[in-house]
C-alpha positions as MATLAB code, in Angstrom:
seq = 'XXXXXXXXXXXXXXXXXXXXXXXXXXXXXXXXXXXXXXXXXXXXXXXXXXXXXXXXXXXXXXXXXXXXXXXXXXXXXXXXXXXXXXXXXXXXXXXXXXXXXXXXXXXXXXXXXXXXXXXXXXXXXXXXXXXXXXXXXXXXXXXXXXXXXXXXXXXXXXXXXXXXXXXXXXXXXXXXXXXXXXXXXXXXXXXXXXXXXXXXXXXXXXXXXXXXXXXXXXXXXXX';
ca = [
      92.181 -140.655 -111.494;
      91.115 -139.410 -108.014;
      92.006 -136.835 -105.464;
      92.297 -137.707 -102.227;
      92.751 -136.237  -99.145;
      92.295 -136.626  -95.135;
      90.028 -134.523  -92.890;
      89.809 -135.005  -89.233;
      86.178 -134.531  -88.730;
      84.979 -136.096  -92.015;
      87.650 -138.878  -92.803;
      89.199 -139.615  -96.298;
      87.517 -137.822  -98.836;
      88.191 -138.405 -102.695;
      86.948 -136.740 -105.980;
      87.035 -137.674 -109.422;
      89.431 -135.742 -110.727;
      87.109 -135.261 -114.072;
      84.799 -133.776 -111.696;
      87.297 -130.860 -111.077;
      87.513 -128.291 -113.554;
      90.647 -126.713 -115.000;
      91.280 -123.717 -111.886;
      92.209 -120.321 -113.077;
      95.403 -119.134 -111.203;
      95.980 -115.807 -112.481;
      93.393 -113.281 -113.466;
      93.768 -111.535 -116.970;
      95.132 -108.114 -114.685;
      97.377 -110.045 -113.785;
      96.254 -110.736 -110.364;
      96.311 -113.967 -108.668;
      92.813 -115.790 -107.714;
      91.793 -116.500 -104.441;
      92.122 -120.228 -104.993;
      95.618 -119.705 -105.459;
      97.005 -117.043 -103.230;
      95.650 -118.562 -100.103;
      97.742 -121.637 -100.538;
     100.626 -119.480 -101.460;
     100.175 -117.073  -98.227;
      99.197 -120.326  -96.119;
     102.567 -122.189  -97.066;
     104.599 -118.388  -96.393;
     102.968 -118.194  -93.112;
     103.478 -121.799  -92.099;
      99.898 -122.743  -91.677;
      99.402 -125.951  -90.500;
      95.753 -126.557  -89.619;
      92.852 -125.233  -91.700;
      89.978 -124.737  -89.849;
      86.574 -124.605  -92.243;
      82.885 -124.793  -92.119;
      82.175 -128.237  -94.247;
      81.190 -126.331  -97.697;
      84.476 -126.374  -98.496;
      84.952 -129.735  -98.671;
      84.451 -130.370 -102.117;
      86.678 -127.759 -102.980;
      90.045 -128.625 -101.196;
      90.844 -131.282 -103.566;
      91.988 -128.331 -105.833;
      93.793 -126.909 -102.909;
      95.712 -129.902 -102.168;
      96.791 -130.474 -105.913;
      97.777 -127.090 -106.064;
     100.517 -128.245 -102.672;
     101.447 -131.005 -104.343;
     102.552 -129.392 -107.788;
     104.781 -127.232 -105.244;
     106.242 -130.256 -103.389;
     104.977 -128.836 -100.523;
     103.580 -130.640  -97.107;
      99.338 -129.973  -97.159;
      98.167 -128.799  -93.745;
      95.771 -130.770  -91.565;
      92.436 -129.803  -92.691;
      89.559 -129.956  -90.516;
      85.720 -128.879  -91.716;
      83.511 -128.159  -89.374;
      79.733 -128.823  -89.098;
      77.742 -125.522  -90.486;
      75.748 -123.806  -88.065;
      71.737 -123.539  -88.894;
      68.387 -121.536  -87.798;
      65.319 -122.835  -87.338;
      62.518 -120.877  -90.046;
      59.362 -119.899  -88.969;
      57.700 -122.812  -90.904;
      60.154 -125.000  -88.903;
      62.573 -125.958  -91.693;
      66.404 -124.771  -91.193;
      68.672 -122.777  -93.368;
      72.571 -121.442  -92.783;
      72.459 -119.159  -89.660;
      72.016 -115.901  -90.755;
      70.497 -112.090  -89.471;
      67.067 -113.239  -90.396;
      67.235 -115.843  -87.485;
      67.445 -113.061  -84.837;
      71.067 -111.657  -83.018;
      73.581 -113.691  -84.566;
      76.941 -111.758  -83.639;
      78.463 -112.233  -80.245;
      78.170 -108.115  -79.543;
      74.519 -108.003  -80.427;
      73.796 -111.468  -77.640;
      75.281 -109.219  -75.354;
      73.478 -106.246  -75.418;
      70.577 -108.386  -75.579;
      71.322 -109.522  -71.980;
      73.472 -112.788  -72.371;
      76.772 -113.279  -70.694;
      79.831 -113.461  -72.682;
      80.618 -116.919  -70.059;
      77.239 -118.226  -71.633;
      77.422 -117.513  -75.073;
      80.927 -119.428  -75.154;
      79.905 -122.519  -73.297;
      76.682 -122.702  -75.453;
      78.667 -122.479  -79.244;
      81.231 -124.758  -78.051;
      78.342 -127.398  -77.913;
      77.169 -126.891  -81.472;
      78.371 -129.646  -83.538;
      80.629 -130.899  -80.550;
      80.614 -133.046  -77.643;
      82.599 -133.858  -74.882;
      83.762 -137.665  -74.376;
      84.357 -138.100  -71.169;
      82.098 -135.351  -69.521;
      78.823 -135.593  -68.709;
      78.047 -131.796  -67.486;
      77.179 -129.260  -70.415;
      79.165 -126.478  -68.179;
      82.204 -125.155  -69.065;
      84.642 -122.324  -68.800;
      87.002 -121.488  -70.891;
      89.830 -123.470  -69.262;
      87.556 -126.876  -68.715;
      86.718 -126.558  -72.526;
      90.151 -126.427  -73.315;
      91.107 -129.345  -71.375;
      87.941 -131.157  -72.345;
      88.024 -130.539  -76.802;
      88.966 -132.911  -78.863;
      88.356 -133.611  -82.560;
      87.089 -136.216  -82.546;
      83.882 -135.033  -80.700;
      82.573 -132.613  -83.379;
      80.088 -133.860  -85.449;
      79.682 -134.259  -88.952;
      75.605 -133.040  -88.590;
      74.782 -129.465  -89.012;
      73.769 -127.552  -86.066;
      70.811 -125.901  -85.400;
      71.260 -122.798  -83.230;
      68.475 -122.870  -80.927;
      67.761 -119.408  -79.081;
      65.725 -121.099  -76.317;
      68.668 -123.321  -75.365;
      70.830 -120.256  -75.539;
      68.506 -118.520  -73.056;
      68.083 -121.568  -70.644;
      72.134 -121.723  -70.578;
      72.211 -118.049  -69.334;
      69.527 -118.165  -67.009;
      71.749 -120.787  -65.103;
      74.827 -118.306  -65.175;
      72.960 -115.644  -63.782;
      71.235 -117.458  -61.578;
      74.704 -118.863  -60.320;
      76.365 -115.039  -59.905;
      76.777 -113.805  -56.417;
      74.449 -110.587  -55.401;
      77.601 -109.218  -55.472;
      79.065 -109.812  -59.450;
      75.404 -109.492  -60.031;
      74.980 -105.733  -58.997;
      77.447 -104.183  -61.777;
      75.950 -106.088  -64.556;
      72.276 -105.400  -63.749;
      72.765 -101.330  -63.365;
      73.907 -101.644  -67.059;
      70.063 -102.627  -67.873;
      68.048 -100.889  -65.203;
      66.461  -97.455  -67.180;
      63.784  -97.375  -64.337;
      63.945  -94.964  -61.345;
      64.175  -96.873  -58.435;
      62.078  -95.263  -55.165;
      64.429  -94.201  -52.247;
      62.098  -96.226  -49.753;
      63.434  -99.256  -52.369;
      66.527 -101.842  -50.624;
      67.856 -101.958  -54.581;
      70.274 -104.660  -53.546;
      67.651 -106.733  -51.810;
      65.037 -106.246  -54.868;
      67.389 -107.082  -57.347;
      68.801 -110.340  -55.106;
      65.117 -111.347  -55.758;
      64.799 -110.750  -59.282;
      68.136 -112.477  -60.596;
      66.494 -115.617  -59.583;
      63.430 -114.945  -61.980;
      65.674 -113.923  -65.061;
      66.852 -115.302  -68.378;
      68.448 -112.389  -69.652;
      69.483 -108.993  -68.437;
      67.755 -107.092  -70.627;
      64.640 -108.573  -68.982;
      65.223 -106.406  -65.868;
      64.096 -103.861  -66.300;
      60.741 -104.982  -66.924;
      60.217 -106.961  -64.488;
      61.489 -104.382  -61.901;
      59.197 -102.209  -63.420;
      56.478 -104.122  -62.513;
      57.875 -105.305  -58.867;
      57.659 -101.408  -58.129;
      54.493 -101.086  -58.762;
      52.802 -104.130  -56.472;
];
């Protein structure tokens, strides 16, 4: 016997049945597992989708059984693609700290706008159909997503990508959203005799990152 269900990203997936072992519901405290609470809180809370990085899917098919003993409708399940770093010998492994800034905070105070961090991880293991510009905001990716555009490939985060998408945001910022967001980064006394808004009208154009400001104001001041 098999057990089968449907995912959205990967199709119909089956599993030998003798290739599942026997689950354990209920630890010997008495308290429940993980494998078998979550389907019991997902049901209470009417859950509908699940929403997964693809690891998982060789372990729904005990999820599933567990819905069906209840008589109860599964959700939609959809696993996504898992996202990857490139190594320093140029092999890839699962995203992690070792790769460099990997939480959304730490991009930030790196320099990177929040507007460019989105648009870049919506395009990691997803494409849009009937686009052909990789720029989005939050309301074009909305009307743009669908499912059937992420891909089944792993993803390979790639920082230089990441910095060419923000270079094009800041670029794009008038002098005057500009302004606020550079004297966050600027640590560098600027000379009296110095037009600040002028200099810094100059250097957005020559910037990846904010962080990078600083530096290279540092050296404008001293030409």
């Amino acid at each position: 016997d098999v057990t089968s269900y449907h995912d959205e990203v990967f199709g119909d997936i089956s599993m030998n049945n003798e290739e599942l072992q026997d689950q354990i519901l209920m630890k010997a405290d008495g308290y429940p597992t993980y494998n078998f609470c979550h389907v019991i809180d997902d049901h209470l809370m009417g859950v509908t989708h699940v929403v997964r990085g693809s690891e998982y899917l060789t372990s729904t098919p005990k999820y599933v059984l567990l819905y069906d003993a209840y008589g109860w409708d599964r959700p939609v399940y959809v696993h996504l693609p898992l996202l990857m770093g490139k190594n320093e010998d140029g092999s890839v492994s699962k995203l992690s700290k070792r790769h460099g800034a990997v939480s959304f905070q730490d991009l930030v105070e790196d320099g990177y706008l929040p507007e460019a961090i989105i648009n870049y991880i919506a395009l990691l293991g997803w494409c849009p159909k009937q686009s052909e510009t990789e720029f989005f905001d939050l309301e074009g990716l909305k009307a743009a997503f669908t499912i059937d555009g992420v891909s089944k490939s792993p993803a390979v985060f790639d920082f230089e990508k990441l910095l060419w998408f923000n270079g094009e945001y800041i670029h794009a910022l008038s002098d005057e959203e500009f302004l606020p967001l550079a004297n966050k980064f600027i640590k560098s006394d600027i000379p009296s005799n110095v037009n600040k808004t002028k200099m810094l009208a100059l250097l957005k154009t020559r910037i990846a990152k904010l962080s990078d400001l600083d530096e290279r104001m540092a050296f404008f001041l001293t030409l």
